[in-house]
C-alpha positions in Angstrom: 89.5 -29.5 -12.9 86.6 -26.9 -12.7 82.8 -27.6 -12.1 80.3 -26.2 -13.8 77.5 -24.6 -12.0 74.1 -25.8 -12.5 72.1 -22.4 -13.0 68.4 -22.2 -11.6 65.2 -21.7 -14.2 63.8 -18.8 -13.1 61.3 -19.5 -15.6 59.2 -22.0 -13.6 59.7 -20.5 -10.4 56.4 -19.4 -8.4 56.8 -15.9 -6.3 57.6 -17.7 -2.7 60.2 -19.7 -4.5 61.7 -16.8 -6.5 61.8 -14.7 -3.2 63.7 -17.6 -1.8 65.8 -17.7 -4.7 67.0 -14.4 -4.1 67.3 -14.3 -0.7 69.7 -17.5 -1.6 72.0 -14.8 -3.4 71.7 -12.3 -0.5 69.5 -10.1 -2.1 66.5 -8.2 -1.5 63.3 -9.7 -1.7 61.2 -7.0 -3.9 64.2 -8.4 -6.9 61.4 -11.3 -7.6 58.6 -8.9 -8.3 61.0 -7.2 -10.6 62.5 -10.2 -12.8 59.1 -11.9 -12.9 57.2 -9.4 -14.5 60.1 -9.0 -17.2 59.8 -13.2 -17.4 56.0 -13.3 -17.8 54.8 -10.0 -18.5 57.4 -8.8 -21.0 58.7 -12.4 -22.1 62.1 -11.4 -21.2 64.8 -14.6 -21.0 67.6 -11.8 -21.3 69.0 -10.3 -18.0 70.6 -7.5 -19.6 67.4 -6.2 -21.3 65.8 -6.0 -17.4 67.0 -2.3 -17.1 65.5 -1.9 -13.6 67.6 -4.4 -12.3 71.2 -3.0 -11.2 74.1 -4.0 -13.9 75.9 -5.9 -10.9 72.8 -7.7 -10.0 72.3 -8.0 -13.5 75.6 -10.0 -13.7 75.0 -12.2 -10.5 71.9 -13.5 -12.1 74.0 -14.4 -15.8 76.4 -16.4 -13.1 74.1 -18.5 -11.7 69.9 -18.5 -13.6 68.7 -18.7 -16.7 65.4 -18.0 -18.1 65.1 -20.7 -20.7 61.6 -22.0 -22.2 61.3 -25.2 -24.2 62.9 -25.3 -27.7 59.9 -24.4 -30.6 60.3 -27.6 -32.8 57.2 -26.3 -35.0 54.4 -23.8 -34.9 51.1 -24.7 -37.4 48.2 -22.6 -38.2 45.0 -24.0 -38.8 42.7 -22.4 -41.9 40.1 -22.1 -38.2 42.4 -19.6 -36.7 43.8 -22.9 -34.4 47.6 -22.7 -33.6 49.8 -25.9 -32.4 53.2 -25.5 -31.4 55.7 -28.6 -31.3 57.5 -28.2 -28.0 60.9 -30.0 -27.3 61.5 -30.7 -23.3 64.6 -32.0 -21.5 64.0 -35.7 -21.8 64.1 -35.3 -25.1 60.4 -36.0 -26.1 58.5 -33.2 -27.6 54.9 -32.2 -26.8 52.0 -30.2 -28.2 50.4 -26.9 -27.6 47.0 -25.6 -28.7 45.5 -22.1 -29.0 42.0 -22.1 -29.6 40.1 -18.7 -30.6 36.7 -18.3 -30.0 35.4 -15.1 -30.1 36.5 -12.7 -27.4 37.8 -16.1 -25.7 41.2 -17.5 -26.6 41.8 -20.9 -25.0 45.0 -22.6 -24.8 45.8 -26.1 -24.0 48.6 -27.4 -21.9 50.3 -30.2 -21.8 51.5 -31.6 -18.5 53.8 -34.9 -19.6 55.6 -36.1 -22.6 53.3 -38.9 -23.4 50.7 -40.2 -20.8 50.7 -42.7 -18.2 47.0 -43.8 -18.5 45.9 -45.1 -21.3 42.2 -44.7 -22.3 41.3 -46.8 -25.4 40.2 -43.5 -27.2 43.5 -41.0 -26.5 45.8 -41.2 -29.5 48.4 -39.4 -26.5 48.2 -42.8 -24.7 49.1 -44.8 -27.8 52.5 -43.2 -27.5 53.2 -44.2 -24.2 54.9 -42.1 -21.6 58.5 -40.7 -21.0 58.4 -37.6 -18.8 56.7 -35.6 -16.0 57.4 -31.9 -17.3 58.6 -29.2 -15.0 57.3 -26.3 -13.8 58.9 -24.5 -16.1 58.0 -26.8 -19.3 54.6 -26.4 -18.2 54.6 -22.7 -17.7 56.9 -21.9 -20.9 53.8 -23.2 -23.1 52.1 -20.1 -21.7 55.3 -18.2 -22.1 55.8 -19.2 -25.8 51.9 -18.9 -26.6 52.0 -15.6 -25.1 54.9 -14.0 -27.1 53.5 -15.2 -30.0 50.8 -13.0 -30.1 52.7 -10.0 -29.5 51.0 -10.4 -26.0 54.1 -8.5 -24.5 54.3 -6.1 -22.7 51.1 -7.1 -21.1 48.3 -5.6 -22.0 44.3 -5.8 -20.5 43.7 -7.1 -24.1 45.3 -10.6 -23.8 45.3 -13.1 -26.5 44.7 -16.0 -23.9 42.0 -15.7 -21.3 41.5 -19.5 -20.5 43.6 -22.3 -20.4 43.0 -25.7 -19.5 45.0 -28.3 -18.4 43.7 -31.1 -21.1 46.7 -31.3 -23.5 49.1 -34.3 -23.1 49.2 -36.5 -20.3 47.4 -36.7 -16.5 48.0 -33.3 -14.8 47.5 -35.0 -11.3 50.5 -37.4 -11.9 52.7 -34.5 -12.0 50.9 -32.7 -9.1 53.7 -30.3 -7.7 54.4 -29.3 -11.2 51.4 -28.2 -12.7 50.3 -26.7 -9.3 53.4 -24.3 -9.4 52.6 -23.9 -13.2 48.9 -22.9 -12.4 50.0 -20.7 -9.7 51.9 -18.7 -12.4 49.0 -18.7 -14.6 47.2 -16.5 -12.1 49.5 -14.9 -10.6 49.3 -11.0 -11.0 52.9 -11.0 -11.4 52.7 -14.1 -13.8 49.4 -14.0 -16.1 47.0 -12.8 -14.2 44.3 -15.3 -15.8 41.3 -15.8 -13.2 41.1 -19.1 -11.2 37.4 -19.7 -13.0 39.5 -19.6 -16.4 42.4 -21.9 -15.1 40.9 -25.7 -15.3 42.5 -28.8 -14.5 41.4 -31.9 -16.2 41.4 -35.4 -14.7 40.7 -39.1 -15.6 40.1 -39.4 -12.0 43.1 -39.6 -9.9 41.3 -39.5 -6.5 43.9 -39.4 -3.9 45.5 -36.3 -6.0 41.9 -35.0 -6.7 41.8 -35.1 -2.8 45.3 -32.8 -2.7 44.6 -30.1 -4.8 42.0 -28.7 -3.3 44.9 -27.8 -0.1 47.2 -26.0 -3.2 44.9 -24.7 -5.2 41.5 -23.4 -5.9 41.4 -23.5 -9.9 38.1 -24.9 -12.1 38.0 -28.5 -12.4 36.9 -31.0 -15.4 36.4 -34.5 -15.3 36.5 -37.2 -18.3 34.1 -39.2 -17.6 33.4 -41.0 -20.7 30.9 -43.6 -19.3 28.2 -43.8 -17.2 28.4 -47.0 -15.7 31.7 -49.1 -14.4 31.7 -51.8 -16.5 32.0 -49.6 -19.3 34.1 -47.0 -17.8 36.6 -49.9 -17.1 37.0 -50.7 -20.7 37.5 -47.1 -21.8 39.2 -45.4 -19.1 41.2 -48.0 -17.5 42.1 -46.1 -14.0 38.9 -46.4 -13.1 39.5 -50.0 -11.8 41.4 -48.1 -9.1 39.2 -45.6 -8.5 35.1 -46.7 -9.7 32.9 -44.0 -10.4 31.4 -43.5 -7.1 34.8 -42.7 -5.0 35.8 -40.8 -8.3 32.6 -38.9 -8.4 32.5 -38.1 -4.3 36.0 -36.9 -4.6 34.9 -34.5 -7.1 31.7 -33.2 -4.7 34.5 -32.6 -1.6 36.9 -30.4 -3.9 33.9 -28.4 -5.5 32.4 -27.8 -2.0 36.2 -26.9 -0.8 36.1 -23.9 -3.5 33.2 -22.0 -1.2 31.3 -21.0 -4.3 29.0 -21.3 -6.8 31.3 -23.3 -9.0 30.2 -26.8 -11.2 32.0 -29.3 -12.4 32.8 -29.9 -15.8 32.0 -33.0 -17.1 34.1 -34.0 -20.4 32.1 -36.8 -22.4 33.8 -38.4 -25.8 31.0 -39.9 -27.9 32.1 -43.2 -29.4 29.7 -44.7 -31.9 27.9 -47.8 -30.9 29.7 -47.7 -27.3 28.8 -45.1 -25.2 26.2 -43.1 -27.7 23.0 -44.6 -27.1 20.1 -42.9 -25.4 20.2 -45.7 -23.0 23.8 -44.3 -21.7 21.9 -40.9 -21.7 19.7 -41.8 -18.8 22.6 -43.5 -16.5 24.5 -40.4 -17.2 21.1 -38.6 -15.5 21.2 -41.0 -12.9 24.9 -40.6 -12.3 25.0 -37.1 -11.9 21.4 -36.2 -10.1 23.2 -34.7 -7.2 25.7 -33.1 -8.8 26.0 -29.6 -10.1 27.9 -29.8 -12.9 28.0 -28.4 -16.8 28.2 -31.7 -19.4 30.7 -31.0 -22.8 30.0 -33.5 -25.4 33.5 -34.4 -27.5 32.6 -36.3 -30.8 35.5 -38.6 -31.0 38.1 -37.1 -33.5 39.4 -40.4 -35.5 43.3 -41.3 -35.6 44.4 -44.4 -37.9 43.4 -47.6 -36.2 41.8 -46.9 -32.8 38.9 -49.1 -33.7 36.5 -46.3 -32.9 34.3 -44.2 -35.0 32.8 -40.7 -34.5 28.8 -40.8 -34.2 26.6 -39.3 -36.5 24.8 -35.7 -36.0 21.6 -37.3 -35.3 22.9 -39.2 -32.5 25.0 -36.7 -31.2 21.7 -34.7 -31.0 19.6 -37.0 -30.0 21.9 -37.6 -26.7 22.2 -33.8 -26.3 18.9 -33.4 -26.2 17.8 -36.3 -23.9 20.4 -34.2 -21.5 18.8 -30.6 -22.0 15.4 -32.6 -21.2 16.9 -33.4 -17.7 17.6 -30.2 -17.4 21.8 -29.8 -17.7 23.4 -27.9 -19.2 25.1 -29.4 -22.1 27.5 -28.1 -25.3 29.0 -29.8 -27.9 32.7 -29.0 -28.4 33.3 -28.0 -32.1 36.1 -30.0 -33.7 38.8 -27.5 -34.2 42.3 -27.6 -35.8 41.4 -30.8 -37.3 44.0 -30.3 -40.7 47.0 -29.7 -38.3 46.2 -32.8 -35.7 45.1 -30.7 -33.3 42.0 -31.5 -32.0 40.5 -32.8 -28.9 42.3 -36.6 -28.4 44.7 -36.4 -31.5 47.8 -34.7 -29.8 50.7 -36.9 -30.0 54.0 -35.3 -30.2 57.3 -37.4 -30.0 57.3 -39.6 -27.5 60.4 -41.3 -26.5 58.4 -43.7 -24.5 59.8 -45.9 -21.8 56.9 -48.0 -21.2 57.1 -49.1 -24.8 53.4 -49.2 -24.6 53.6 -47.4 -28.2 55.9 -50.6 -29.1 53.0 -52.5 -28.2 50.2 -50.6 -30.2 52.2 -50.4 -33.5 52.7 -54.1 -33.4 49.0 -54.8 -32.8 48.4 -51.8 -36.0 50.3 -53.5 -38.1 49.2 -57.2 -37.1 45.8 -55.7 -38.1 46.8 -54.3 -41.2 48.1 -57.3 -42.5 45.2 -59.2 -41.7 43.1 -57.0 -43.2 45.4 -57.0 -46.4 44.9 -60.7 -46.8 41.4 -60.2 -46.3 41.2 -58.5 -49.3 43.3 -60.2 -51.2 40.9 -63.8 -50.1 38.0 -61.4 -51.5 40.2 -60.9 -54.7 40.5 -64.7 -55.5 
């Protein structure tokens, strides 16, 4: 009876590891410079096409590695120039990709686990539950498929993605070792060679992890805040009964100050209407963030079918903009993009095969709701 040999993903595999790799197989270290620029910089997954490589080594690596992204389910192109790609991972859940062009800036959006394990009130991702921490290479392959897409390969100084931001599916910091390896790759000369201001990590505020990163890594950092006051926070962003907006926010202060340089937080901001719009809000938000540099990004909420939330008006998404420029932050408002292919801020959702049947749990309360609102209407009939 023969065994099969499980073959390592070279895909996913940060230089220190791939050096190890190779010194595993008794061969020279300089080999991982080699096979990772034809992995990331070429978008090679074939060993045979890696012509500097010798033919025996060549047939070593067919024995026991593989360079093998995550299977494209589906690839959608907004009429805004958006893209989406459908992702299938091992588990067997698929998540979402996005590609966002603006200007000379192309910004793509990673996803760091097949569903999420939080679940804010506002995230159509958390509906869905959670099934999977992604691997390094999972992670990493999103950049690989984006990047081939474009015809981005070779590399060129011209790249099609100069950002990308860790705010797709799922909590990045509950897959720490992961997405650090991932982001390590992003920057890496021999991966993507994408600056560390232009690599952000987003959090809900995972303070111990928050904490960590700043020993790994030295990449931007966004926080979704969402509310300006506990009691509220609670509610929308339910991890913050772990970790309350003070020990959230002075977590925050020790890994900007860590980064030695004139670096701000991001601060991510979903408007909800009637919940945490009002000017009133406004001012605590001041109040909450006097001591802390940090750049503000407004999200109108992007509606999904019965989250029991609605998006603000203009005027009120102004008038809360512009009690924050009087404070003196800086403050944007994101544009909705890729709206007609589901791909906007808060509507990724893949295909979650979700083992906290949290998304069990949400479709029964959808339809419960449904119903009663059918016999609503039909009492208003009679």
């Amino acid at each position: 009876m023969t065994t099969s040999t499980v073959k390592t993903n070279l895909l996913g595999l940060t230089q220190p590891e791939m050096e190890k790799f190779f010194d595993s197989i008794g061969e020279k270290r300089f080999r991982a410079g080699q096979v990772m620029k034809w992995i990331h910089h070429f978008g090679v997954d074939d060993f045979d096409a890696m012509t500097n490589v010798s033919k025996a080594l060549r047939e070593k690596l067919k024995a026991v590695a593989e360079v093998r992204g995550p299977e494209v389910v589906s690839e959608d192109i907004s009429s805004d120039g958006t893209r989406k790609w459908v992702v299938r991972v091992a588990s067997g859940s698929c998540v979402e990709t996005v590609y966002i062009p603006q200007g000379k800036r192309g910004t793509l959006c990673v996803s760091s686990q097949a569903g999420c394990a939080l679940d804010c009130s506002f995230c159509s991702t958390g509906k869905q539950g959670f099934n999977s921490n992604l691997t390094a290479a999972e992670v990493i392959g999103q950049v690989w498929i984006a990047n081939k897409s474009f015809g981005s390969v070779p590399a060129t100084i011209d790249r099609a993605i100069t950002n990308v931001v860790m705010m797709g599916m799922g909590e990045p910091l509950l897959n720490f070792d992961n997405v650090v390896a991932a982001m390590h790759l992003m920057m890496d000369d021999l991966g993507y060679g994408i600056s560390k201001r232009r690599v952000t990590l987003s959090t809900s505020g995972v303070v111990p992890m928050i904490d960590e990163l700043a020993k790994h890594i030295d990449v931007s950092l966004a926080l979704s805040l969402h509310a300006p006051n506990d009691a509220l926070r609670n509610q929308l962003v339910p991890i913050n009964k772990k970790y309350p907006l003070k020990m959230l926010l002075d977590s925050c202060v020790r890994y900007m100050s860590a980064l030695g340089e004139k670096r701000v937080l991001t601060i991510e901001y979903t408007l909800l209407k009637d919940v945490n719009d009002k000017l009133e809000h406004a001012v605590e938000m001041i109040e909450l963030l006097k001591d802390i540099p940090c750049k503000i990004n407004l999200i109108p909420f992007n509606p999904f079918p019965h989250s029991g939330y609605e998006r603000p008006s203009n005027n009120a998404i102004r008038r809360f903009q512009d009690q924050l420029h009087q404070a003196g932050y800086n403050v944007t408002v994101r544009t909705t993009r890729g709206e007609d292919i589901d791909a906007a801020c808060g509507q990724l959702v893949g295909q979650v095969l979700d083992r906290t049947r949290r998304s069990e749990r949400y479709i029964a309360v959808r339809e419960l709701s449904a119903d009663s609102d059918l016999a609503q209407n039909a009492a208003n009939t009679n």
